[in-house]
Structure formats: structure tokens, C-alpha cells
N, C-alpha and C positions, 0 to 999 in steps of 0.2 A: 377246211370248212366242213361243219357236222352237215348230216342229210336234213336235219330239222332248221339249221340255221339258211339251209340254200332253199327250203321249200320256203320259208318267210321271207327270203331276199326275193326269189319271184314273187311271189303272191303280192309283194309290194311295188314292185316293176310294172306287173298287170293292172295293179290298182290306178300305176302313175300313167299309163299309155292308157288307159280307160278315162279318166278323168281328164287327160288334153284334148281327147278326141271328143269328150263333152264341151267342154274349154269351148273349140272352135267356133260352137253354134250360137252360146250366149250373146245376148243384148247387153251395152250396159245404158241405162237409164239415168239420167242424171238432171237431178232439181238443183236451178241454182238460187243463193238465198246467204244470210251471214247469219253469225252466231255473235252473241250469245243471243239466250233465252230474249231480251228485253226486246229483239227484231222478228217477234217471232209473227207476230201480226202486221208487218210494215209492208209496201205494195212489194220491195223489191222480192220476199222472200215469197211470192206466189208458187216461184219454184220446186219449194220444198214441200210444200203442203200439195202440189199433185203426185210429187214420187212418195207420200206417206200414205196417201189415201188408194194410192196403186196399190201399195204392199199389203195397206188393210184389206183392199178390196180382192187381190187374189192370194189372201193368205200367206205370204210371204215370213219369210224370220224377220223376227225386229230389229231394227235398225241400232247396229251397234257401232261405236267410235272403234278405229283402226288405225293405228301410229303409222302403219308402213302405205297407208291409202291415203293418210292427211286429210279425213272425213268419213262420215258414218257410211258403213253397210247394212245393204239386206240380199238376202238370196232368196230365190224362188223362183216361181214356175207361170210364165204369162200364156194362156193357153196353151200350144204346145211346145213352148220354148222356152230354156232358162233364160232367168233375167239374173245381171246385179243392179239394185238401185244405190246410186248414188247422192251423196249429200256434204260435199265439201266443208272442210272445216275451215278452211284457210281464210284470207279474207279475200272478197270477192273477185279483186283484181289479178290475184293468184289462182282462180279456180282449176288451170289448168294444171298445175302441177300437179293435184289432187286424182283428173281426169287422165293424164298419163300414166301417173302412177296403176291405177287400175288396170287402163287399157290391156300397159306392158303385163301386168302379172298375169291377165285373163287370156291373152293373148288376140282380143278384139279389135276389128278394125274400124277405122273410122266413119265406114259408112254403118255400123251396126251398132254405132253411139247415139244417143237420141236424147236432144235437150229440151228440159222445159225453160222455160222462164219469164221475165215480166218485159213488155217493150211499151216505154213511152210516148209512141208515135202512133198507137192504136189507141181507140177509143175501149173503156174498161169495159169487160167481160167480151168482147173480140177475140176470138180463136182464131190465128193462123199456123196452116201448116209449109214448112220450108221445105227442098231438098237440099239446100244447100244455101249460102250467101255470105254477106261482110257480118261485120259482129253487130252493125248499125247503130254504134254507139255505147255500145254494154260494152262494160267492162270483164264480166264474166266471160264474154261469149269469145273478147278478143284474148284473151288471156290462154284459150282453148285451144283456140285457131292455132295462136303463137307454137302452142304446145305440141300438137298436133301436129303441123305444118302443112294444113291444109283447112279449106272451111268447107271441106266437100263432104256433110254430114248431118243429118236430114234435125230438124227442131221443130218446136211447137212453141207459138209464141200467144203470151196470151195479155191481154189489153190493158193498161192503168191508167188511163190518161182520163182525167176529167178540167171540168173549169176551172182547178187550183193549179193546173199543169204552168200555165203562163204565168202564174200570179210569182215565182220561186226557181230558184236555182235547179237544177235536176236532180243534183246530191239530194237536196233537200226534199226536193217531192217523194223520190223515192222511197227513204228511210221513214216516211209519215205513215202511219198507221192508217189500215182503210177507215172510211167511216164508216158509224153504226148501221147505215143502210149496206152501204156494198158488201160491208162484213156478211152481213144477213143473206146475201147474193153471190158470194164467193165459193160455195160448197157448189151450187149449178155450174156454175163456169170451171170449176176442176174439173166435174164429172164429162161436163164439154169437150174438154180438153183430153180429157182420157178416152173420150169416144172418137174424137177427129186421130189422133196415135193410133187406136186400134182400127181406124178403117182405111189410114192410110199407109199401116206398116203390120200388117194382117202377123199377129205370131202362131 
């Protein structure tokens, strides 16, 4: 081995023990929600639209598709900690496979995973935040758990339930598009929800 070729094997060694030790500190963020486009407005996908408006709102890279993540990335930097946000491609039942796949490459633990997503048992624009619990009926959430093997990993749950709730199947509620008014009231209740994250999980 030439001296030029060993200074570039270290200098890449450095780079790789420098970047794990980054690795450790990361959040990963993760909005749940389905694809394609045509669900882009529908209650279940509330998920996705607060991990977009995260990434807009602290500059993050945009959100690109990842074959070996099985759903979109963003990197960046939330205060003073990186984030990855997440945004599954899979379909919903499967999210975790999606949230694994990350975790393992990141090397993040599951208390440093942080869900958004939509819960039918709350009334619309309701923010809660979790430390932990069952999936309470998402399919996303349980899918995670599965994944994971553990549900001990903090969430923000945020409200869609109105008077159409009872009238419909839940499949069905879910996949309905909000109406012209909630739509109108939907960007408040992200930013809600990215204030209740940020003051209960300080970065």
C-alpha cells in the first residue's frame, strides 16, 4: 500500500468513526400516511404533512424516495440535534418495516423514534402527546410495535374524528378526504403538533 493510498484509507476510517458518533444522537421522525398522490389529503395522511412542514419549517433536505428505507427521506438539523424524517412508502399496515429499516442503518433507538399520526378516538384538531402505549387500533402504529418489539417510544397523536365518524366503517372514514373547512384548519393543528414535539421532546 502507497503512502497516498493509506492516507485516504484513514481519512475515510475518520470520516466513518466521525459520522457513527453523529449517527448515535439523531432523532428519527416519522409521519405516518399512504401513497400515492390521490391520499394526499385524506384524514389518515395528517402524518405526513407534519413531518413535511417540520422539514420546511427547519430547513431540512427535501424529501427524497430510498429503495433501501422503503420510504422518503429528509436530513437535517432540529435545534440542536439531527433529525431523519421519515415518510413510509409501504402501505400502511407495513410501516414498520420501513421504520426499522432506518432505525437499524441510523443506528437509533426506539425511545429516540417519534411518531406523528392520525387517531380516530380523538376529536379533530386534538393534540396528544404519548410516552409510550398500544397501537390503539392504527395499523401503522401496530405494524411498528411489531417491528420494533417494543411500543415503548414516545408519539403525537393528532384528532380526526368528527360526526361522519359513526355514520362509516373506519377504513372508510379514514381514507375521506378532510372537508373544505378542517382543510382550512389543518395547517394550525400541525403547527400544534410540532409545538406539543417540541416542548415535550426539547432538541
Amino acid at each position: 500500500m502507497n503512502d497516498e493510498y493509506y492516507f485516504l484509507a484513514s481519512q475515510t476510517g475518520l470520516k466513518q468513526i466521525t459520522e457513527q458518533i453523529t449517527i448515535k444522537k439523531m432523532k428519527l421522525l416519522v409521519g405516518l400516511g399512504n401513497y400515492p398522490a390521490k391520499y394526499a389529503q385524506t384524514r389518515h395522511n395528517v402524518g405526513f404533512l407534519v413531518v413535511e412542514q417540520l422539514a420546511k419549517k427547519h430547513e431540512c433536505e427535501p424529501f427524497k424516495s430510498d429503495k433501501k428505507f422503503f420510504g422518503q427521506v429528509s436530513v437535517g438539523q432540529v435545534g440542536n440535534e439531527k433529525v431523519v424524517l421519515l415518510k413510509p412508502e409501504t402501505y400502511m399496515n407495513l410501516s414498520g418495516k420501513s421504520v426499522q429499516a432506518v432505525a437499524h442503518f441510523y443506528k437509533i433507538k426506539p425511545e429516540d423514534i417519534v411518531l406523528f399520526f392520525d387517531d380516530v378516538d380523538l376529536d379533530f384538531g386534538t393534540v396528544r402527546f404519548r410516552t409510550e402505549g398500544s397501537a390503539g387500533g392504527h395499523n401503522g402504529v401496530k405494524s411498528i410495535i411489531e417491528s420494533l418489539g417494543t411500543k415503548r417510544f414516545p408519539r403525537i397523536k393528532i384528532g380526526i374524528a368528527n360526526e361522519e365518524r359513526s355514520k362509516m366503517p373506519t377504513d372508510a372514514f379514514v381514507l375521506q378526504k378532510f372537508s373544505a373547512k378542517e382543510w382550512s384548519e389543518v395547517p394550525a393543528i400541525i403547527n400544534e403538533g410540532i409545538s406539543k414535539f417540541l416542548e415535550k421532546i426539547p432538541c
